[in-house]
C-alpha positions as CSV (number, residue, x, y, z in Angstrom):
1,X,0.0,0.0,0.0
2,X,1.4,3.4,-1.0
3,X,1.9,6.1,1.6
4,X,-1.0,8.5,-0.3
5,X,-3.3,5.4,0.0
6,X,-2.6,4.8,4.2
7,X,-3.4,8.9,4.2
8,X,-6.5,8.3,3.0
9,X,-7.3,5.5,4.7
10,X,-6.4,7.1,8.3
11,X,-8.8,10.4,7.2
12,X,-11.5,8.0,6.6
13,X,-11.1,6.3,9.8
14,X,-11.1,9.6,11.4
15,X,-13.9,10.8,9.7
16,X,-15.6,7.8,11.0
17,X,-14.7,7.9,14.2
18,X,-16.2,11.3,14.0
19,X,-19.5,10.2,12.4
20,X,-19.8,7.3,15.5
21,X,-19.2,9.4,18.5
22,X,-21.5,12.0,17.1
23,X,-24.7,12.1,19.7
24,X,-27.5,12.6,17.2
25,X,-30.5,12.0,20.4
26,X,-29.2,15.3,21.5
27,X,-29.5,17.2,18.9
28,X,-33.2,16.6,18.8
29,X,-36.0,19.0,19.4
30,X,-36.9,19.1,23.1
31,X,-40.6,17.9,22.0
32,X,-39.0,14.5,20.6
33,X,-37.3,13.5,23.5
34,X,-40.1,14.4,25.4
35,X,-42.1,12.2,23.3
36,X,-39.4,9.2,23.9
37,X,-38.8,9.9,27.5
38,X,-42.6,9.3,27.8
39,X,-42.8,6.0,26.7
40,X,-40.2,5.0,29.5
41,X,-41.4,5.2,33.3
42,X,-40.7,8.5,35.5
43,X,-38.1,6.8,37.3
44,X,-36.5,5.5,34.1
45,X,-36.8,9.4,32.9
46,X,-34.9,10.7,35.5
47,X,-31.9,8.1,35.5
48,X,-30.9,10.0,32.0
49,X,-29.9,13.0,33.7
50,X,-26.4,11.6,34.6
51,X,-25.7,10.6,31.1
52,X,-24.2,14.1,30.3
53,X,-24.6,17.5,31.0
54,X,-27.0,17.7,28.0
55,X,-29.0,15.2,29.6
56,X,-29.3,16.6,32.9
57,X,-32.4,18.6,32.7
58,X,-34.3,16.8,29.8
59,X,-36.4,14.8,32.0
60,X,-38.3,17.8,32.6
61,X,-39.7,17.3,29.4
62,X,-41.1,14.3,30.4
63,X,-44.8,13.5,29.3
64,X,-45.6,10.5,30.6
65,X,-47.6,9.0,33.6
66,X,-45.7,11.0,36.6
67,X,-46.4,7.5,39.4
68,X,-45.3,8.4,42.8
69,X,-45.7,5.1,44.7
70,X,-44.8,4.5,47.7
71,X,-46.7,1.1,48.3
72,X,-43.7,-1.3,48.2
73,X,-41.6,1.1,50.6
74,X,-44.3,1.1,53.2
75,X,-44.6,-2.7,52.8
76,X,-40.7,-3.3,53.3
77,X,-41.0,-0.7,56.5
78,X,-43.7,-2.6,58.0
79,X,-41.7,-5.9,58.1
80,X,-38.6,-4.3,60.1
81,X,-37.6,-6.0,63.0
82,X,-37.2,-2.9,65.1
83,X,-39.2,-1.0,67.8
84,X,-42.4,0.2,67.4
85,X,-41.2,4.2,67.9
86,X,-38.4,3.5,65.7
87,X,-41.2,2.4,63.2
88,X,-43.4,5.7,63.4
89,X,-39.7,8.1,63.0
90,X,-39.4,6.1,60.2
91,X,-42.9,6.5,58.6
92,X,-42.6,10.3,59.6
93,X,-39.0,10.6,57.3
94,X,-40.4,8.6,54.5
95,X,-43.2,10.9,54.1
96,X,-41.7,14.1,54.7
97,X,-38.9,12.7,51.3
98,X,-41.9,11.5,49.6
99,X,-43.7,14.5,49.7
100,X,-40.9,16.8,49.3
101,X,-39.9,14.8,45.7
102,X,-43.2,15.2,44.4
103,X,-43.5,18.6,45.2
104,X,-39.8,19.1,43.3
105,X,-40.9,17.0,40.4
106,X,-44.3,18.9,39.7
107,X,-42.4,22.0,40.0
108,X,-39.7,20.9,37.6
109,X,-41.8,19.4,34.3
110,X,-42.6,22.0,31.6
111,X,-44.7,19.5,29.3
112,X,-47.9,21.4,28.6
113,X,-49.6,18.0,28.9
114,X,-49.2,14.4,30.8
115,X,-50.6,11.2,30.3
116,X,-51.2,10.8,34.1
117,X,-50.7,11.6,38.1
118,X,-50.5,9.0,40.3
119,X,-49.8,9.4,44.1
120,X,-49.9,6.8,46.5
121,X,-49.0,7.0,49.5
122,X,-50.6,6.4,53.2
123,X,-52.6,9.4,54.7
124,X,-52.7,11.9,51.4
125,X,-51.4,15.2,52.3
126,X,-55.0,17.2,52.7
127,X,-53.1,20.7,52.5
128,X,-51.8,19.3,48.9
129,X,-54.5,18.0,47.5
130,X,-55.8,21.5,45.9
131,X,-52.4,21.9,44.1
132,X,-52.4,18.3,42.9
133,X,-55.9,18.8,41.2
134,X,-54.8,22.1,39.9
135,X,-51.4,20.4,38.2
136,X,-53.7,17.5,36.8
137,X,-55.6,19.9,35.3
138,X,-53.5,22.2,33.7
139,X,-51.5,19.5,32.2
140,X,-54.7,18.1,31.0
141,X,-53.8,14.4,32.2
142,X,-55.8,11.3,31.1
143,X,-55.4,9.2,34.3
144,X,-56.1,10.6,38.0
145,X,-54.9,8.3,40.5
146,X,-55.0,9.2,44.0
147,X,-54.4,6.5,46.5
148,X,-54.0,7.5,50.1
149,X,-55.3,4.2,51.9
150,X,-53.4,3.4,55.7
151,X,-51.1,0.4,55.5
152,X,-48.2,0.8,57.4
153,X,-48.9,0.3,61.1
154,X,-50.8,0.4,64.4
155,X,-50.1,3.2,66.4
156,X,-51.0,5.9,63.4
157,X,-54.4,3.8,62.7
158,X,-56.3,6.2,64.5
159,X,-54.8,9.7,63.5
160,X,-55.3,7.9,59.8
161,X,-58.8,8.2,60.6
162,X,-59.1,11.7,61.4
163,X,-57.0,12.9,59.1
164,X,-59.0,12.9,55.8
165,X,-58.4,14.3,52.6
166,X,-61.7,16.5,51.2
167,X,-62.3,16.9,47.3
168,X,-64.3,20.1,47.5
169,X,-66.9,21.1,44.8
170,X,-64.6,23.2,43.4
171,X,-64.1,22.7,39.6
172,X,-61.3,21.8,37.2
173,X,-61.8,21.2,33.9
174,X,-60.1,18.2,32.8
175,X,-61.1,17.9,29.7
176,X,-59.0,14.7,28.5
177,X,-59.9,12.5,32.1
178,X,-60.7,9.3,30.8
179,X,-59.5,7.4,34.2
180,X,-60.6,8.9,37.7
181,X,-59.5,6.6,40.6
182,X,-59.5,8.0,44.4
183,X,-58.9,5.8,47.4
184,X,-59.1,7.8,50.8
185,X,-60.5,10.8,49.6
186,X,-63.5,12.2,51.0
187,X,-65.6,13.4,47.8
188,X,-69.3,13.8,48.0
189,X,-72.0,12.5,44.7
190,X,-72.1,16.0,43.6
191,X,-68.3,16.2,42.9
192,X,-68.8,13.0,40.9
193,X,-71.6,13.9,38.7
194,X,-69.8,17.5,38.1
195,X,-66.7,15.4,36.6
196,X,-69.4,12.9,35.0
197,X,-70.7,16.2,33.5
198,X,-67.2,18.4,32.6
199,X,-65.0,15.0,31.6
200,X,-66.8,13.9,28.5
201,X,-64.3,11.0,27.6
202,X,-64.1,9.8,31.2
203,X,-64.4,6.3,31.4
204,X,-63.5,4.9,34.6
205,X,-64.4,5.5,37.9
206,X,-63.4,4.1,41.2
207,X,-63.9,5.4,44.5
208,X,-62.6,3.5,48.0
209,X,-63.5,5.0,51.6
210,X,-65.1,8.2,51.0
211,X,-67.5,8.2,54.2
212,X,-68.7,11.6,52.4
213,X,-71.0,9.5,49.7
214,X,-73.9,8.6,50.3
215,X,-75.9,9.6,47.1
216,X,-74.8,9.5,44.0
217,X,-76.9,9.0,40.5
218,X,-75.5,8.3,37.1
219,X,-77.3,9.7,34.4
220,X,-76.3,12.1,30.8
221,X,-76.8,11.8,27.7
222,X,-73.5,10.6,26.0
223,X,-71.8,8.7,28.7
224,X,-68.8,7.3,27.8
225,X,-68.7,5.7,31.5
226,X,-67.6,1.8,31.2
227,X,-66.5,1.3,34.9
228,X,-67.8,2.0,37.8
229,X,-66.4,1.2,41.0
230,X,-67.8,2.2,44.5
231,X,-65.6,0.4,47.4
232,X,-66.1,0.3,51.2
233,X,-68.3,3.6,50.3
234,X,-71.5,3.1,52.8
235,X,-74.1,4.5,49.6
236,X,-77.6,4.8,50.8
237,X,-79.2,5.9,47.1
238,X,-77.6,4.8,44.1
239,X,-79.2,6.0,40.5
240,X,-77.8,4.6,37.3
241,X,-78.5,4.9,34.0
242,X,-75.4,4.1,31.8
243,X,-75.7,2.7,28.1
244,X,-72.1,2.4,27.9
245,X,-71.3,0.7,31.6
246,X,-69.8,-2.7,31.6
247,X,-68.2,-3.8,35.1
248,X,-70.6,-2.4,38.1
249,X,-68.6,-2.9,41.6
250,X,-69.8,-2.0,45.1
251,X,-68.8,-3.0,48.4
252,X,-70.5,-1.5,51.5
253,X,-73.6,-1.3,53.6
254,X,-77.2,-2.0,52.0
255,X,-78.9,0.9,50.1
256,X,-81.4,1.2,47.6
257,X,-79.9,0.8,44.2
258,X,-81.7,1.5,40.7
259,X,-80.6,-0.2,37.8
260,X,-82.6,2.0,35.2
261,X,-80.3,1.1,31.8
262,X,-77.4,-0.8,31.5
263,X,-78.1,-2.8,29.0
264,X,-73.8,-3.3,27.9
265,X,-73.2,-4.5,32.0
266,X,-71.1,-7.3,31.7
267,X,-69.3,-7.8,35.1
268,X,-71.0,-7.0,38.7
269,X,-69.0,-7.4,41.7
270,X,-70.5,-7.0,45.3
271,X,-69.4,-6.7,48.9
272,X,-70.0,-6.1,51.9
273,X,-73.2,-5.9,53.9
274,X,-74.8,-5.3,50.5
275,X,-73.5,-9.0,49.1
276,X,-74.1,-10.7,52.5
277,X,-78.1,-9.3,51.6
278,X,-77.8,-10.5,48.2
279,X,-76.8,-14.0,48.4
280,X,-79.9,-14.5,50.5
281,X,-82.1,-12.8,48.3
282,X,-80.9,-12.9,45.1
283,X,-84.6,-13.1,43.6
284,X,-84.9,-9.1,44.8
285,X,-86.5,-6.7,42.0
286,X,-83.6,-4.3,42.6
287,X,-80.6,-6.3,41.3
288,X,-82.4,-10.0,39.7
289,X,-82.9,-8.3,36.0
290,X,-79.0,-7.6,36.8
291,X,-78.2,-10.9,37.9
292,X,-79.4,-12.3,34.7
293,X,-77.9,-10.3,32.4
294,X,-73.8,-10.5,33.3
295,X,-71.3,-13.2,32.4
296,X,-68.7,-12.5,35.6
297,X,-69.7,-12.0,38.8
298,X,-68.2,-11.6,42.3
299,X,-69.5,-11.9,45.5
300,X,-67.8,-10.9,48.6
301,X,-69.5,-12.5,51.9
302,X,-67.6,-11.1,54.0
303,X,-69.7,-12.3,57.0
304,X,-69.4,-15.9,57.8
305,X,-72.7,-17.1,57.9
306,X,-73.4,-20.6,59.1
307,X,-76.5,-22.1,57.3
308,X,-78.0,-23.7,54.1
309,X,-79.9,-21.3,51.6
310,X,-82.8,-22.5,49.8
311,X,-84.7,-22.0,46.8
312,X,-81.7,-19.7,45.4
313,X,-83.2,-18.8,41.5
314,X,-80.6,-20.6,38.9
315,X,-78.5,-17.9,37.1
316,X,-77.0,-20.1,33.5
317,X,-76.3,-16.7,32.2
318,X,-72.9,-16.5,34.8
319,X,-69.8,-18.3,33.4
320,X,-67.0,-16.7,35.6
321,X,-68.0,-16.7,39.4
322,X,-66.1,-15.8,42.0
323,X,-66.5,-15.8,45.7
324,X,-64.7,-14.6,48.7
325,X,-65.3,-16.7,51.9
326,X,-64.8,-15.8,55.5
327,X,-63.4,-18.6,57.3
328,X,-63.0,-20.0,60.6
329,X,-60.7,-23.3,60.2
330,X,-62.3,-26.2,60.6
331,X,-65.5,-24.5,60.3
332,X,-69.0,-25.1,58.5
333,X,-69.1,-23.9,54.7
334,X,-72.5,-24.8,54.1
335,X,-73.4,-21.2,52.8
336,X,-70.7,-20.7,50.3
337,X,-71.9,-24.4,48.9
338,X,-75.5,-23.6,48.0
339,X,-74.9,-20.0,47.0
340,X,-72.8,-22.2,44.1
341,X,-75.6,-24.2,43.5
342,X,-77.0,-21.3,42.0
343,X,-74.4,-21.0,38.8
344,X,-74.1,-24.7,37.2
345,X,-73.0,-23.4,34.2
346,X,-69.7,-21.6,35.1
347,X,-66.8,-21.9,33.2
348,X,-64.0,-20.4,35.6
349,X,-64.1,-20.5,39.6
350,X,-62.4,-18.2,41.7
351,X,-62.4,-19.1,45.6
352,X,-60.7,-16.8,47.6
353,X,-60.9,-17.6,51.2
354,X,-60.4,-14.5,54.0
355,X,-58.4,-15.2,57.1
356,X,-58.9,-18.2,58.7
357,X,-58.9,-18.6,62.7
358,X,-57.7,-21.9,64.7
359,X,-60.0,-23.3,66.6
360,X,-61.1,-26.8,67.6
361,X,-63.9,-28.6,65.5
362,X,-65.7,-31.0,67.4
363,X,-67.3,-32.5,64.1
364,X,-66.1,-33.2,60.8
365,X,-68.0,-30.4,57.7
366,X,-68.8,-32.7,54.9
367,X,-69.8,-30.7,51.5
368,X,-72.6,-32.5,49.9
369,X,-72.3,-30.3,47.1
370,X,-75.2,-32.0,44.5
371,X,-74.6,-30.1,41.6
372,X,-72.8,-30.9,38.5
373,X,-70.7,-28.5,36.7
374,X,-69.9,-30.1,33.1
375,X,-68.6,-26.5,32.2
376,X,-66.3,-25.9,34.8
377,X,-62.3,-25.8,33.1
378,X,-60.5,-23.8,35.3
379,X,-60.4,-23.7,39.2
380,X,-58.5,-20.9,41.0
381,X,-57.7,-20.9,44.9
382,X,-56.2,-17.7,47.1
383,X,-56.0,-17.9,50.8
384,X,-56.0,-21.7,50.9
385,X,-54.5,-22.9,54.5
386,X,-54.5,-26.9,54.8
387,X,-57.5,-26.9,56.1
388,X,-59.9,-30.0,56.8
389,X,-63.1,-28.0,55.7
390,X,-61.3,-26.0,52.4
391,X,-59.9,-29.5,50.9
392,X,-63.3,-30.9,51.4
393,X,-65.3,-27.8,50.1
394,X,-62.5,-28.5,46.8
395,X,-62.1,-32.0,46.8
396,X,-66.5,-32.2,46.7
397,X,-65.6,-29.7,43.2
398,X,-63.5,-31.6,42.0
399,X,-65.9,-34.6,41.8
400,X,-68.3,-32.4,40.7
401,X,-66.5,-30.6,37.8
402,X,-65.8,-34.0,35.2
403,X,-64.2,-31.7,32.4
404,X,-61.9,-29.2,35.0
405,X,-58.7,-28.9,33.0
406,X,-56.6,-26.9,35.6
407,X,-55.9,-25.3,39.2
408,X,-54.5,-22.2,39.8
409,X,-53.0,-22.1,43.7
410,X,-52.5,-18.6,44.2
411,X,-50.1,-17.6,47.4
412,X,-51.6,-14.3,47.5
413,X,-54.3,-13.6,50.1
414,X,-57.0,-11.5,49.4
415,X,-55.9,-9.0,52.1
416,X,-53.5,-7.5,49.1
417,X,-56.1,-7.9,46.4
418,X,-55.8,-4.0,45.7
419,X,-52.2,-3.7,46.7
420,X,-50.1,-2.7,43.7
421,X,-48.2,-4.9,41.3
422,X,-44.8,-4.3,43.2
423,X,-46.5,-5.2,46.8
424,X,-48.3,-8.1,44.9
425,X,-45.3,-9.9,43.6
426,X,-42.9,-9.5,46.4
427,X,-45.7,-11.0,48.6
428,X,-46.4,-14.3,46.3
429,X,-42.8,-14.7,46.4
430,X,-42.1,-14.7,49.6
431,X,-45.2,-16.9,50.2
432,X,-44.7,-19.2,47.7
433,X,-42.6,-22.0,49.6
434,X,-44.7,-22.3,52.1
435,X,-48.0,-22.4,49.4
436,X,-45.9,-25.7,47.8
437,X,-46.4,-27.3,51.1
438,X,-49.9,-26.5,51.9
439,X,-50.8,-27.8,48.4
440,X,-49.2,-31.3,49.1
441,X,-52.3,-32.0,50.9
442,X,-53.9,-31.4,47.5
443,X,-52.6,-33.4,45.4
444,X,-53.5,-37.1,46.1
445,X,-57.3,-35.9,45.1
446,X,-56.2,-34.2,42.2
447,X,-57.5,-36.1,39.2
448,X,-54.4,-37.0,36.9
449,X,-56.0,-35.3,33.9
450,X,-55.9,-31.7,35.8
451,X,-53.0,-29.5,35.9
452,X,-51.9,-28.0,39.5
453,X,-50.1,-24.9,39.7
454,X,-48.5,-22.4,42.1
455,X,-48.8,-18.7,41.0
């Protein structure tokens, strides 16, 4: 090779070498990075302000869901082996960070408009709450999530009950809300119907705790409402007249509920003092044309009830039931058995026993479960404890259910059935030895052609 040839040669490497180390994402318009820093998570966002100098601020164009969740952290605090005081200075330090980075956070995006605001984290910050509305507004977010539900420990359990956090009547137009979910915030029917009114694309609803509704009635022309959910929120009247709605949930005391239209209702789930009523009288005007017309339902009896119902009306309409049962080991599960009698032709069964208690059991619960459930191809089971009277209520299925295909053994207890995903997997992993050994009772009854598995 000549010597003009290895010149040129070493200027094209150069010239390459140029062309490689050249940071094109950089040079892009701050509304395109924006645009890719949304499709990553907030946390994710702000980890690319150490990659240079450039990067340092770009997160603040960040247009994604802003998630502040603190659920996980306040699960791993919980579980410290230290004292109790040590416990509350803790809690105290977390939330005095938590709140801090949120406040810096809302302060520091520009982005005219976010996907989302989520906030969870235990007791809420009442004094805040105006100026999170106000951000979710302004940024015209899609998703409103604010979760402020008490999980961390005892001593604060009753300062969490005074200290409540009050959505006023006070508007903000949020005209892209499609997705409205509060959970410890005190908010009154007439707040609802006013975002009902103002959100046209809003979609979902869920409310948990509010001890401030008590009325509430759904009703507009144009509804785009497809989910409504009303937990642990003690309603007295309840009005509804929703086209578009297609999963109905409520979970609290007995009121008078009026099912005008909803002739796209799909999924009803009940709890409470409400479903304890229900499964007793299940022929009532209020809710039977309801009854007949889903595919999923799900019954919470959260009262254990000891006793046989008869003459329960035959609902062949359900094909996914599911039913959490209150439990007292050993005990009688008589009720849970002929509220089942009821759905012969479900596909899919969900049992999700509650707590159960030690005690002793002078006699032996035998299921007598009589009806057949050709159907039935998939079995799933949540708080199961080795227990005589849950391996016979299953074992009395099992006979029953000639074409069941699989069984689904979930560790997680329903106590962290609305915990977040994080909280959720960290708690079927660390349960999920000790799940492996309560299902070896199980298996000798399993028929061959069914599959077991651990979640």
């Amino acid at each position: 090779m000549t010597q003009g040839n290895i010149a040129n040669e070493g200027s094209r490497n150069i010239t390459s070498n140029r062309f490689e180390m050249r940071d094109f994402i950089s040079t892009m318009p701050n509304e395109i990075i924006g645009n890719i820093l949304s499709r990553l998570t907030m946390k994710e966002a702000g980890r690319t302000s150490v990659l240079s100098t450039t990067w340092r601020y770009q997160w603040t164009h960040f247009s994604g869901v802003v998630d502040f969740d603190h659920s996980l952290r306040s699960y791993v605090l919980r579980r410290l082996h230290v004292g109790l005081l040590t416990k509350c200075i803790f809690f105290v330090s977390e939330w005095e960070k938590f709140m801090a980075r949120l406040e810096h956070v809302m302060k520091s995006l520009k982005c005219p408009s976010m996907q989302g605001l989520r906030v969870c984290m235990d007791l809420g910050n009442p004094r805040k709450l105006p100026e999170w509305l106000k951000f979710a507004s302004e940024r015209n977010v899609q998703v409103l999530d604010l979760d402020f539900t008490y999980h961390f420990t005892e001593p604060f359990y009753g300062i969490s009950d005074n200290i409540r956090n009050v959505l006023s009547s006070k508007k903000f137009e949020m005209k892209s809300l499609r997705v409205l979910r509060l959970a410890c915030v005190d908010v009154n029917g007439e707040v609802l119907q006013c975002f009902l009114a103002t959100c046209p694309l809003l979609e979902t609803i869920r409310v948990t705790e509010s001890t401030r509704l008590v009325r509430l009635k759904v009703w507009g022309q144009g509804l785009r409402l497809k989910h409504l959910e009303l937990v642990e929120c003690n309603i007295l009247y309840l009005d509804i007249c929703a086209e578009n709605l297609m999963t109905f949930r409520y979970s609290g005391d007995y009121g008078k509920f009026n099912f005008e239209s909803v002739p796209s209702l799909e999924e009803a789930s009940f709890g409470g003092r409400y479903a304890s009523y229900l499964q007793a009288n299940m022929h009532d005007e209020d809710f039977f044309g309801v009854l007949l017309q889903v595919h999923v339902l799900k019954l919470n009896l959260s009262t254990y009830t000891v006793g046989v119902i008869e003459g329960l009306p035959v609902f062949d309409n359900v094909r996914q039931l599911e039913l959490q049962i209150p439990h007292i080991c050993g005990a009688d599960l008589g009720r849970p058995v002929s509220v089942l009698s009821a759905f012969p032709s479900i596909c899919m069964l969900k049992i999700k026993f509650m707590r159960s208690n030690l005690v002793d059991v002078e006699h032996e619960w035998k299921a007598n479960l009589k009806q057949e459930y050709p159907k039935l191809r998939e079995l799933e089971v949540s708080g199961y404890r080795r227990d005589p009277s849950q391996i016979e209520l299953l074992i009395s299925i099992f006979a029953k259910a000639p074409n069941l295909n699989r069984i689904l053994v979930d560790p997680l207890s329903s106590y962290y059935a609305d915990r977040s995903p994080d909280v959720k997997a960290r708690v079927r992993n660390t349960r999920r030895d000790s799940t492996l050994w309560l299902v070896d009772a199980l298996k000798p009854h399993v028929p061959p052609s069914v599959e077991l598995i651990v979640l």
